[in-house]
ZAKOLTOR-765381 format. One record per residue: x, y negated, z negated of N, C-alpha, C in turn. Coordinates in steps of 0.1 Angstrom, whole numbers, padded with zeros to 4 digits, always signed. Atoms other than C-alpha are relative to their C-alpha. Layout:
<atoms>
XYZXYZXYZ
...
</atoms>
This chain:
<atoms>
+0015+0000-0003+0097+0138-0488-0003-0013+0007
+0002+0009-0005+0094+0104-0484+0009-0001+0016
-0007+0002-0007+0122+0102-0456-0008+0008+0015
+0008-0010-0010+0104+0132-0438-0017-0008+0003
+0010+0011-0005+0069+0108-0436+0005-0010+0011
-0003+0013-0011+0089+0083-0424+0004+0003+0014
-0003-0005-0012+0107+0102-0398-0014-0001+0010
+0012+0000-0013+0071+0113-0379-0006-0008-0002
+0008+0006-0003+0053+0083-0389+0008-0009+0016
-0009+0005-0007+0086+0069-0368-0002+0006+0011
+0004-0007-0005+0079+0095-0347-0015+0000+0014
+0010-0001-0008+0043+0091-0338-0002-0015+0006
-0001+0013-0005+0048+0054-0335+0007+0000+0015
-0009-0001-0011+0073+0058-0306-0008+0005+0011
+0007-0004-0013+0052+0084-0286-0013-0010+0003
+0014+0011-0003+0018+0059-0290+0003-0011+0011
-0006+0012-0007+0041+0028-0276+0004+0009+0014
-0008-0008-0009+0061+0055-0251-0019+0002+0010
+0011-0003-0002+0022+0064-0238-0002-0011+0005
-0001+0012+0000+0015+0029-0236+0001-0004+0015
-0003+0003-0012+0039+0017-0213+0001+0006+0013
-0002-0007-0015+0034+0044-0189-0014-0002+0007
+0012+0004-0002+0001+0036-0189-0002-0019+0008
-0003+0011-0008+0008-0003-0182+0001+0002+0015
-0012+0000-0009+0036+0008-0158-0010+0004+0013
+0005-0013-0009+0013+0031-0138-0013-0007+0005
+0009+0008-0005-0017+0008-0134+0011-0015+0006
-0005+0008-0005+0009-0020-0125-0001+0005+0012
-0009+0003-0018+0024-0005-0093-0014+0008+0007
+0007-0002-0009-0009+0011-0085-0008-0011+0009
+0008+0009-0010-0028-0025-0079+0008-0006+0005
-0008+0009-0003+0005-0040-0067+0006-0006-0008
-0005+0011+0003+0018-0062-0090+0014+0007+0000
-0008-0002-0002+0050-0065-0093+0011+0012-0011
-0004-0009+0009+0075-0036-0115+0004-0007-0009
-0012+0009+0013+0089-0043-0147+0008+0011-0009
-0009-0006+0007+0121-0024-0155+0004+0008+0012
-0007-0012-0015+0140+0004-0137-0012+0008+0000
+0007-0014+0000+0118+0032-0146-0012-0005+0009
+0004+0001-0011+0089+0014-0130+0007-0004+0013
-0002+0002-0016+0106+0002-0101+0006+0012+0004
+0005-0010-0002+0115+0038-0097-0009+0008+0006
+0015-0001+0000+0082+0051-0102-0003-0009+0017
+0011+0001-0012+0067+0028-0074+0008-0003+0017
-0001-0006-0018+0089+0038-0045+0003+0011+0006
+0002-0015-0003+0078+0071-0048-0014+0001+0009
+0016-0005-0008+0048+0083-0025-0011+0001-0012
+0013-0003+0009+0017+0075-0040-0009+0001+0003
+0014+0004-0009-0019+0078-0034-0006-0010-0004
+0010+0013+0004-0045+0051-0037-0006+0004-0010
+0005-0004+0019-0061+0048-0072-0017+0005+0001
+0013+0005-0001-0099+0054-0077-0004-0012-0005
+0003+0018+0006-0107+0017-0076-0012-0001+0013
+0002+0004-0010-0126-0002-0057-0001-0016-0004
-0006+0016+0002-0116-0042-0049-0008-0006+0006
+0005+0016-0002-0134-0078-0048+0009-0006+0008
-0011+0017-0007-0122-0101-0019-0008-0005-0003
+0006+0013+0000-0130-0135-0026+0009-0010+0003
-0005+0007-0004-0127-0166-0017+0006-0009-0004
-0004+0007+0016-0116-0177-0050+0004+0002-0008
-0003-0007+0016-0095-0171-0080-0011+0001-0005
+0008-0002+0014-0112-0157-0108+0009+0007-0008
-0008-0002+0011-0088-0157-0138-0008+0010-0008
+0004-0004+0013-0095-0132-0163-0003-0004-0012
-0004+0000+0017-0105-0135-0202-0010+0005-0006
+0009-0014+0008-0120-0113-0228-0014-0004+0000
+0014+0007+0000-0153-0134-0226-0006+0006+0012
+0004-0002-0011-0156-0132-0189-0001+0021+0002
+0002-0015+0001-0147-0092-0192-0008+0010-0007
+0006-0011+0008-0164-0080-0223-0015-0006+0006
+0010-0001-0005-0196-0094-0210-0005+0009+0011
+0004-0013-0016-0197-0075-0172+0006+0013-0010
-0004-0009+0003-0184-0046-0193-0015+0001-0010
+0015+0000+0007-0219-0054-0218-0007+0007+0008
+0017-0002-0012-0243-0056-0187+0004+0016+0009
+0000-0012-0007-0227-0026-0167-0001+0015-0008
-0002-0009+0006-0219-0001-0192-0009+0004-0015
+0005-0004+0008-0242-0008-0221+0006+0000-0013
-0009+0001+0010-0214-0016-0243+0001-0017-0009
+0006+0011+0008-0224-0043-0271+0013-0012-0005
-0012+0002+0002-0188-0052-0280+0010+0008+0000
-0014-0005-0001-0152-0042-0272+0011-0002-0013
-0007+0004+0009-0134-0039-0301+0017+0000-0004
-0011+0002+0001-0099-0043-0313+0007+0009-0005
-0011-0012+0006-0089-0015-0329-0002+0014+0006
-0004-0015-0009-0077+0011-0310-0005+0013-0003
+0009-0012+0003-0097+0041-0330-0019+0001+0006
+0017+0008-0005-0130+0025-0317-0004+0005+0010
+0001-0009-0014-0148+0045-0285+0000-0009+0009
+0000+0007-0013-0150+0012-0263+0011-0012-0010
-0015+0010+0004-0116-0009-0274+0009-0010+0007
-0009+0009-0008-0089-0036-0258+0017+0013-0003
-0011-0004+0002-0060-0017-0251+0013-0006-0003
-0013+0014+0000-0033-0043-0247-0005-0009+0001
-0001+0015-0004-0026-0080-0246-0009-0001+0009
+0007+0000-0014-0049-0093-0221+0005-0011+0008
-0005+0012-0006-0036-0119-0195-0016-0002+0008
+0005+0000-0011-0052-0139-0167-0004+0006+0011
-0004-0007-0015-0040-0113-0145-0002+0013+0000
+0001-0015+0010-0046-0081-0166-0002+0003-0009
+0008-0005+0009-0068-0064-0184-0004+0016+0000
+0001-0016+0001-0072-0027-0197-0007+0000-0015
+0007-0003+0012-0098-0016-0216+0000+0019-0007
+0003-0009+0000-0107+0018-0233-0015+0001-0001
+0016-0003+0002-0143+0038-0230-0004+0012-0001
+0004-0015+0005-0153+0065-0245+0013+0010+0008
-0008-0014-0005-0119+0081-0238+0014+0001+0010
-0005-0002-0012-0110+0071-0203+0005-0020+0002
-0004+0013+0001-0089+0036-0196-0001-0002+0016
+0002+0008-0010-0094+0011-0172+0007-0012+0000
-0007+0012-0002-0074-0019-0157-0010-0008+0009
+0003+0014-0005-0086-0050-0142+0004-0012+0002
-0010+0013-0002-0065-0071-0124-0007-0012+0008
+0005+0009-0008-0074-0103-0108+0013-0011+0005
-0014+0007-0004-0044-0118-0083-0006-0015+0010
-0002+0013-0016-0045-0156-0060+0004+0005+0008
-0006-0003-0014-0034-0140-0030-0011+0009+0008
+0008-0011-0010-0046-0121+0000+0002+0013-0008
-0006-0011+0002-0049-0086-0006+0005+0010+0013
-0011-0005-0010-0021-0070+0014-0005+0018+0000
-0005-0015-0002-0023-0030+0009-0008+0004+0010
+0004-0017-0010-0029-0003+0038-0010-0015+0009
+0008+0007-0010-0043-0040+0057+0001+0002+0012
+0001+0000-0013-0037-0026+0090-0016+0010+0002
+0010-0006+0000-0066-0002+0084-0012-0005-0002
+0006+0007+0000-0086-0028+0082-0008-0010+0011
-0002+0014-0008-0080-0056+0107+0008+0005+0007
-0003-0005-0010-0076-0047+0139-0008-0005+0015
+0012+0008-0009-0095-0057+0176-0010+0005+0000
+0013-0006-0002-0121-0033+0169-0010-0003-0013
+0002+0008+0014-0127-0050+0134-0014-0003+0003
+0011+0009-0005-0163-0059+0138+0000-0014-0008
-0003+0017+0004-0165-0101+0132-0011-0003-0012
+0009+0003+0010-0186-0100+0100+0014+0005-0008
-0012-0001+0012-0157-0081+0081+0012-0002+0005
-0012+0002-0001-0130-0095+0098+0002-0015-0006
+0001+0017+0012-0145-0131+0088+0002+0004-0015
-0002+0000+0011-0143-0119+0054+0018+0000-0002
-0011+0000+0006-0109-0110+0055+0014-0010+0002
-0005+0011-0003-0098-0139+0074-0003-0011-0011
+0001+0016+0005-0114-0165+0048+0000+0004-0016
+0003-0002+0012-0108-0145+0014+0018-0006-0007
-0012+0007+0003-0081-0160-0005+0011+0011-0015
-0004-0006+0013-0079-0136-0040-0009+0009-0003
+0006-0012+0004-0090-0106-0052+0000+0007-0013
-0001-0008+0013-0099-0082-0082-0003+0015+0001
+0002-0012-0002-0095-0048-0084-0001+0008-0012
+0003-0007+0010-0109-0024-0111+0004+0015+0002
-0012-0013-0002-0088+0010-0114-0003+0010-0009
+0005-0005+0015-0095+0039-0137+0018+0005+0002
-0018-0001-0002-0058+0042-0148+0006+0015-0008
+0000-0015+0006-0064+0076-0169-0012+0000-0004
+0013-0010+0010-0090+0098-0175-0002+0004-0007
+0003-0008+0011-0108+0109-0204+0003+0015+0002
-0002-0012+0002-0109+0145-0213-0017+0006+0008
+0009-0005-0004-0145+0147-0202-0009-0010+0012
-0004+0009-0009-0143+0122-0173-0003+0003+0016
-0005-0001-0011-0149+0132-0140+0001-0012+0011
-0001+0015-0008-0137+0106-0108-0009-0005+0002
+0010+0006-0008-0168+0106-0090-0008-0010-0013
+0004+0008+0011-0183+0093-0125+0005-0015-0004
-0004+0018+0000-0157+0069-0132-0002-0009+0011
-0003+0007-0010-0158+0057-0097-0015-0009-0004
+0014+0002+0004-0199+0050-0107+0006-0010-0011
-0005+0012+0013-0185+0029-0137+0006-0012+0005
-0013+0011-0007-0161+0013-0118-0010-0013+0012
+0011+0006-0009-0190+0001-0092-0011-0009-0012
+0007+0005+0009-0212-0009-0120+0004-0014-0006
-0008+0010+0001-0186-0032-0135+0005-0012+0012
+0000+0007-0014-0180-0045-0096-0009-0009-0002
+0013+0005-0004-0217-0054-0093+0005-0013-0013
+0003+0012+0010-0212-0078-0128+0013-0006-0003
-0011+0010+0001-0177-0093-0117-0001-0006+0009
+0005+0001-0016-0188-0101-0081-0002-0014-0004
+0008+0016+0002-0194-0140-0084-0003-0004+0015
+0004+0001-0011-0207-0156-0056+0007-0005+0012
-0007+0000-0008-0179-0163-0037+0012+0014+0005
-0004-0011-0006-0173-0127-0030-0005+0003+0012
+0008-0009-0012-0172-0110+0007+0004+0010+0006
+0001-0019-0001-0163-0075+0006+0001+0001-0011
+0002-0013+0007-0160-0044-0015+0013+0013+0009
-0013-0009-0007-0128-0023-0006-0003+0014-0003
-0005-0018+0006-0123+0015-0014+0005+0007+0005
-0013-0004-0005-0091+0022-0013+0007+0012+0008
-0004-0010-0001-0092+0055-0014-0002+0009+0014
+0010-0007-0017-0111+0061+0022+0002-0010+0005
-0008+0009-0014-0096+0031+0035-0014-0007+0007
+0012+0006+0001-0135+0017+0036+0000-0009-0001
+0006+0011+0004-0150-0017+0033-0014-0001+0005
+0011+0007+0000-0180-0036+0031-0005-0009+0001
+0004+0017-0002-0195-0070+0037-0008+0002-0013
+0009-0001+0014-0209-0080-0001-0009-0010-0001
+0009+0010+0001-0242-0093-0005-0008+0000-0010
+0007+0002+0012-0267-0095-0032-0005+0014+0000
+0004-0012+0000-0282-0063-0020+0011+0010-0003
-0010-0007+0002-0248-0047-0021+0003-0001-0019
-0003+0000+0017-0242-0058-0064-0015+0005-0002
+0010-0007+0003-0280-0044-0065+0003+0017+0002
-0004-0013-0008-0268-0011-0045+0006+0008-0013
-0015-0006+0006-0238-0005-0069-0006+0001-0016
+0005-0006+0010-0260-0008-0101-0009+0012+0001
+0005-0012+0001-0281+0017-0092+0006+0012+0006
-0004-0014-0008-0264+0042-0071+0011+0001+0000
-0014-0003+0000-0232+0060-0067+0009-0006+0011
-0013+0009-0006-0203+0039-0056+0004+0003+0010
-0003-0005-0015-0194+0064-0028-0008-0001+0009
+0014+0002-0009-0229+0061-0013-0003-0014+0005
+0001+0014-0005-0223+0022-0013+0007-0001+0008
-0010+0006-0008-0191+0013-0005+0007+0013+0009
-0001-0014-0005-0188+0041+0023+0001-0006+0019
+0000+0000-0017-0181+0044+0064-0001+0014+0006
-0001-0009-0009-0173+0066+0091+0014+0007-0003
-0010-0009+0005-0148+0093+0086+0015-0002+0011
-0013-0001-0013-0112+0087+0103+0002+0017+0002
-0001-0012-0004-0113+0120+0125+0000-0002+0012
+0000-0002-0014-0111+0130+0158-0010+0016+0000
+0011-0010-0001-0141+0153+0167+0004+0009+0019
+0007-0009-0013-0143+0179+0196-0011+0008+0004
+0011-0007-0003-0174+0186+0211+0000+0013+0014
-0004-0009-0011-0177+0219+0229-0015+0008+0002
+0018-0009-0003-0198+0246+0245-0003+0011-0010
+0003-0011+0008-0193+0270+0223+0010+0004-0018
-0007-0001+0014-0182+0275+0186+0010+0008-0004
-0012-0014+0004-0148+0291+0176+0004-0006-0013
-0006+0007+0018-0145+0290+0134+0015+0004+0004
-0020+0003+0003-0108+0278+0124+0000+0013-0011
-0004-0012+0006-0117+0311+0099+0004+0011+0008
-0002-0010-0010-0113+0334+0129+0017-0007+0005
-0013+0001-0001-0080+0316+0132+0013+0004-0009
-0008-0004+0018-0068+0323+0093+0015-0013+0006
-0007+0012+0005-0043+0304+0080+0014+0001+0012
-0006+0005-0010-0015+0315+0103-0001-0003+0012
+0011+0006-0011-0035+0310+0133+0004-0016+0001
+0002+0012-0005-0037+0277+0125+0015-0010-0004
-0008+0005-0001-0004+0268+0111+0009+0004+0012
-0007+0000-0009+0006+0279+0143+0000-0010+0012
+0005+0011-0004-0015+0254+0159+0009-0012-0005
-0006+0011+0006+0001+0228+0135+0015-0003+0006
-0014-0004-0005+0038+0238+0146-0004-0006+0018
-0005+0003-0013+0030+0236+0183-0006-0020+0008
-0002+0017-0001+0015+0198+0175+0007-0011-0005
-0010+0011+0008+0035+0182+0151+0015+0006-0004
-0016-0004+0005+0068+0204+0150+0004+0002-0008
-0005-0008+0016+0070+0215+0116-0011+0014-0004
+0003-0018+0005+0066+0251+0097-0005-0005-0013
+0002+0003+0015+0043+0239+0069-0003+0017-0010
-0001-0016+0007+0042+0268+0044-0015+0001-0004
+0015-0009-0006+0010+0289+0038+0000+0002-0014
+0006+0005+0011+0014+0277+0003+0011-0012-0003
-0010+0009+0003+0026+0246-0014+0009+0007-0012
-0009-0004+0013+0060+0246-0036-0005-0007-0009
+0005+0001+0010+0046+0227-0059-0015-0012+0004
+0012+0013-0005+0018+0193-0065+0004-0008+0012
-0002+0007-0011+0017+0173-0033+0008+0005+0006
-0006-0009-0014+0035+0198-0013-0009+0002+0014
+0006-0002-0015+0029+0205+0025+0000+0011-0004
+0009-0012+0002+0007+0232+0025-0009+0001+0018
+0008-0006-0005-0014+0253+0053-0010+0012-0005
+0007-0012+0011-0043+0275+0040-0012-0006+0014
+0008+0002-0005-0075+0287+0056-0009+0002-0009
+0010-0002+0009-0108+0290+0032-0011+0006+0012
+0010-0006-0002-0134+0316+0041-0014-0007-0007
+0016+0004+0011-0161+0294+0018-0007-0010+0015
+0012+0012-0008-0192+0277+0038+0003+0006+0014
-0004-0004-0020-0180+0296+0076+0014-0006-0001
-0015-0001+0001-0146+0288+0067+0008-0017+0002
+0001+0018+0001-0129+0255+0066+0021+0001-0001
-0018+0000+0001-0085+0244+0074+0003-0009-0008
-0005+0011+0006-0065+0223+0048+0015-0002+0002
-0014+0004-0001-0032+0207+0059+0005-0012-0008
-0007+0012+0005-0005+0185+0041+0012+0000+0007
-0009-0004-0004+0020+0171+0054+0004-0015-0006
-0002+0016-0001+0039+0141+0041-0007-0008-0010
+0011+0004+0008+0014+0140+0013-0011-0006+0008
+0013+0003-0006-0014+0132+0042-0002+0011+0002
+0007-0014-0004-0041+0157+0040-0012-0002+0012
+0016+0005-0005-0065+0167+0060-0010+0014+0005
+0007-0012+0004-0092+0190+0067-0001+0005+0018
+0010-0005-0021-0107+0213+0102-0010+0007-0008
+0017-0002-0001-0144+0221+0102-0001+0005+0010
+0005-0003-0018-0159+0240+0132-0017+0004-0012
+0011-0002+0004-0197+0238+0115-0009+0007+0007
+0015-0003-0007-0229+0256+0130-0004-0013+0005
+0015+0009-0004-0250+0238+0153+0008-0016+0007
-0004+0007-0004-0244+0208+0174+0005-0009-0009
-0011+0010+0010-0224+0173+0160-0016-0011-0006
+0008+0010+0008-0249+0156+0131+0005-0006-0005
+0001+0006+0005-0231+0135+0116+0001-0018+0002
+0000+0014-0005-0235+0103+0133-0014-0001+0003
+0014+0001+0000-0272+0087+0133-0004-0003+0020
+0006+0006-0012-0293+0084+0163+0006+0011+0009
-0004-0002-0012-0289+0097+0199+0016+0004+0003
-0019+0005-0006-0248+0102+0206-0003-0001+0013
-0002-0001-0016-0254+0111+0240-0009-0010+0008
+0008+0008-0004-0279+0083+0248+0007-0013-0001
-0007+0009-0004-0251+0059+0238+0011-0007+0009
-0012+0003-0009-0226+0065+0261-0003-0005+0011
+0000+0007-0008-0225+0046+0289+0003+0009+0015
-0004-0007-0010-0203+0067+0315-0013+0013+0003
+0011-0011-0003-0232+0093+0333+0003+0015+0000
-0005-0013+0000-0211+0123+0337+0003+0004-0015
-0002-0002+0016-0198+0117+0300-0008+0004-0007
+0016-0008+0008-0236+0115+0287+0001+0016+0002
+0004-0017-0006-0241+0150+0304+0010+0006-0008
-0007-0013+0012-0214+0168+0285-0003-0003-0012
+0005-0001+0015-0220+0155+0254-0009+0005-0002
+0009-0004+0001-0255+0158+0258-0004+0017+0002
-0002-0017-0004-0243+0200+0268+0006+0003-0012
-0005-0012+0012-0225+0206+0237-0007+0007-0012
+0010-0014+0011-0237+0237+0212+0010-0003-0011
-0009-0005+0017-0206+0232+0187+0005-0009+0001
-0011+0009+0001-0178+0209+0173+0009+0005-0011
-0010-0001+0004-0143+0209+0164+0001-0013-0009
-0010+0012+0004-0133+0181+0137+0013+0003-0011
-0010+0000+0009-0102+0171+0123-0004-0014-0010
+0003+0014+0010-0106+0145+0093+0009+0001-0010
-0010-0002+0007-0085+0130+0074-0007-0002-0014
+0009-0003+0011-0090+0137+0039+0003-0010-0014
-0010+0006+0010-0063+0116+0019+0013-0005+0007
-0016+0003-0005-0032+0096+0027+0006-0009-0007
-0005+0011+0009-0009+0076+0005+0000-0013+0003
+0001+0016-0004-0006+0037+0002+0014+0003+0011
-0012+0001-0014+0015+0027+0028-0001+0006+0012
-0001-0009-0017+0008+0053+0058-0011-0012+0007
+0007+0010-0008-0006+0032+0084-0006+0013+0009
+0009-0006-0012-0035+0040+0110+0004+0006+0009
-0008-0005-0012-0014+0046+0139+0007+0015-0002
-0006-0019+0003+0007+0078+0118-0016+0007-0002
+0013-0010+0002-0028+0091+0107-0002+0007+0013
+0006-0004-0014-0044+0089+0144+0009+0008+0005
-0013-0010-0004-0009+0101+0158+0002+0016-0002
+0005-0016+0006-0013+0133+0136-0010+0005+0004
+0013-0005-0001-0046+0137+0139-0001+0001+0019
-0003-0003-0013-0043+0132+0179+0008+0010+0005
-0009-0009-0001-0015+0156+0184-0007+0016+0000
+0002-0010+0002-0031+0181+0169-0016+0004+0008
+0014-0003-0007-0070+0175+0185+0004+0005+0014
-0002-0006-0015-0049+0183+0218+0001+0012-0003
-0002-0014+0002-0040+0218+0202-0012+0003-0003
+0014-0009-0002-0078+0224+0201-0010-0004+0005
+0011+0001-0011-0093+0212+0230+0003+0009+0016
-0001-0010-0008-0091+0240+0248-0009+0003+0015
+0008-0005-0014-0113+0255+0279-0015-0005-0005
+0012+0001+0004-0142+0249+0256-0005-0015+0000
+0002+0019-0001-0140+0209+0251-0008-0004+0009
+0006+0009-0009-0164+0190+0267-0002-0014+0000
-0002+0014+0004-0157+0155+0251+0009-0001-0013
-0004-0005+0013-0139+0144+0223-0007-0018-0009
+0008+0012+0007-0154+0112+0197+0012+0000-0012
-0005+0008+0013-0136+0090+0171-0005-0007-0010
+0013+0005+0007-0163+0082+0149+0008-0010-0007
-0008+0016+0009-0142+0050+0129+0002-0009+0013
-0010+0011-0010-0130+0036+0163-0014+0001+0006
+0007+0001-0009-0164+0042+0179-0001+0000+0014
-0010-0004-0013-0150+0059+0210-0006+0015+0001
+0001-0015-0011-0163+0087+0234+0006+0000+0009
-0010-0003-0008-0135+0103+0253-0004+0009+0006
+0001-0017-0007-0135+0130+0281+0014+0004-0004
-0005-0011+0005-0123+0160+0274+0015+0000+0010
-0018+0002-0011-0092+0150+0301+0005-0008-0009
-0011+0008+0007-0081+0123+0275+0005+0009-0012
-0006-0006+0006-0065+0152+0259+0016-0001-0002
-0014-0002-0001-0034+0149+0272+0006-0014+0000
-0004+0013+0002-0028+0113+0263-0004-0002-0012
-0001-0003+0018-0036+0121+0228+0012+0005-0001
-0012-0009+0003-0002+0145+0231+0009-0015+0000
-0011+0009+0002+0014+0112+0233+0007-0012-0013
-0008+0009+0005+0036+0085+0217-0010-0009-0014
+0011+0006+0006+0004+0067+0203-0011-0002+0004
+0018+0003-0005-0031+0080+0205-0005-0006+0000
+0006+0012+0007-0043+0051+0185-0003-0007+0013
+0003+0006-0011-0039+0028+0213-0004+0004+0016
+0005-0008-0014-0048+0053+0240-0016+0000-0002
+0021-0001+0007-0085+0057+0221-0004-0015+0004
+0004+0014+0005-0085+0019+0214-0004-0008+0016
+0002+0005-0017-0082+0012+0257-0009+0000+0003
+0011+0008-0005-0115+0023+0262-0011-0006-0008
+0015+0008+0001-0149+0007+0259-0003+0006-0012
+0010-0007+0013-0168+0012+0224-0010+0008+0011
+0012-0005-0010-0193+0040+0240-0011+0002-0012
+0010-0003+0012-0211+0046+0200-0005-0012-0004
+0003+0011+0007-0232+0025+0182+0002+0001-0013
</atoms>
């Protein structure tokens, strides 16, 4: 009897620690730091995606410690004290360092790292010559960063929620030698100002820290849904731009997949490489850019088509792991805007690069690297 207690108390002890470290392990290699052991180093040179976080540049360490944390954890969340014992609904999960901190809340855990260094990940999508010089200053004169992660979810947890928590906590770690707001996940930033840690307590995180959609748009004369393509329609499309047979379902999680959805007028999802991304052909001309489009452009023949189109084609990317750089995105995403700018095209727009193209720079999208084919001309958006 006794031996049989001991066994599963032995038992449950093992899986708790076993849980644990995967939980460490898994918020380590998601904010970067460095692995510790095989299994993580493993683990983090597998394809991964970006975490739901969103990161503090500054221009200044800011060490961690349970004072400094359980307070902005007070003021954001409403949480009076963090307690120590792990049955408790707002808790310390582990040790805490200078460098790392993981709490529990009602469920769902959270890390909080704070490193001395630049922060390095997916920086080409950032800093670039189209960079505008308010967030390029920032990321030229930030020295160290903190990034808050939700590293598992509760059971009744959804992201967009945590992401809202996670911004909340932002707003009351932010000191004043912060100058951006990252989000990793859309490859976004921000310039952070007072009205920005006001923004983030009240409103949802994605509505703050938010941009322009990396896509390639085609504006045309007339509307053809990617549902009137169905799915192999369009993986045929995919094949005759990127040279692969993605299948028309995935073999398992994060498989390359092709599918077409009949919901909302119909809508395309491709993976490839674990980068996904979406096609739209919406009703009604291109709204989602403010203002005038066709009163920005500069070229006079260009205005006139834009200003002529009834429909639009976009491709947008929806997701891409750490590490894929801008150039493979665009590359993809270029390749394939040539396989649907057809007879109909009358321009095509880069809404991230701030770029109106004629519908002839199709065929220098088919090339080597769109990226820098877009990037040649003139900003024509505001």
């Amino acid at each position: 009897m006794v031996l049989g207690i001991t066994l599963v108390a032995g038992l449950f002890v093992w899986l708790w620690y076993a849980i644990k470290r995967h939980v460490v392990s898994r918020g380590r290699r998601e904010v970067g730091l460095p692995a510790q052991g095989a299994e993580a180093t493993r683990a983090a040179s597998k394809s991964r995606m970006p975490p739901t976080s969103l990161v503090l540049l500054s221009a200044a360490p800011h060490p961690l410690s349970r004072e400094l944390v359980a307070t902005a954890i007070r003021h954001a969340w409403g949480v009076e004290a963090l307690s120590d014992d792990e049955t408790a609904e707002s808790h310390w999960v582990f040790g805490q360092t200078e460098q790392l901190c993981t709490v529990s809340f009602k469920g769902t855990l959270f890390t909080i790292v704070s490193l001395a260094e630049p922060y390095k990940q997916d920086r080409d999508w950032y800093v670039g010559d189209d960079t505008p010089p308010e967030l390029l200053s920032a990321w030229q004169k930030h020295r160290a960063w903190i990034s808050i992660d939700l590293a598992f979810p509760g059971p009744l947890m959804e992201l967009t929620a945590a992401l809202d928590l996670i911004g909340k906590l932002a707003a009351e770690l932010a000191g004043e030698d912060v100058l951006a707001v990252v989000r990793p996940a859309t490859r976004h930033v921000i310039v952070f100002d007072e009205e920005v840690r006001r923004l983030l307590r009240r409103r949802p995180a994605r509505e703050v820290v938010t941009g322009p959609v990396h896509s390639l748009v085609i504006l045309q004369n007339r509307r053809e849904p990617v549902g009137d393509l169905g799915t192999r329609g369009l993986a045929a499309r995919v094949q005759a731009a990127w040279g692969v047979a993605l299948p028309l379902m995935p073999a398992g999680p994060g498989g390359d997949f092709c599918a077409v959805s009949s919901e909302r007028g119909g809508a395309g999802f491709l993976q490839t490489q674990g980068i996904r991304f979406g096609v739209m052909t919406p009703e009604g001309a291109y709204l989602r850019e403010p203002g005038d489009l066709a009163a920005a452009v500069e070229d006079a023949d260009l205005r006139q088509r834009v200003a002529a189109h009834t429909a639009w084609t976009a491709i947008d990317l929806m997701a891409a792991p750490v590490g894929v750089t801008r150039q493979r995105v665009y590359q993809l995403l270029g390749h394939l805007a040539a396989e649907f700018a057809d007879d109909t095209a009358l321009a095509l727009l880069a809404p991230a690069l701030r770029r109106v193209l004629s519908s002839d720079a199709a065929a220098a999208l088919r090339g080597p690297d769109p990226l820098a084919a877009i990037l040649q001309s003139a900003p024509q958006t505001e």
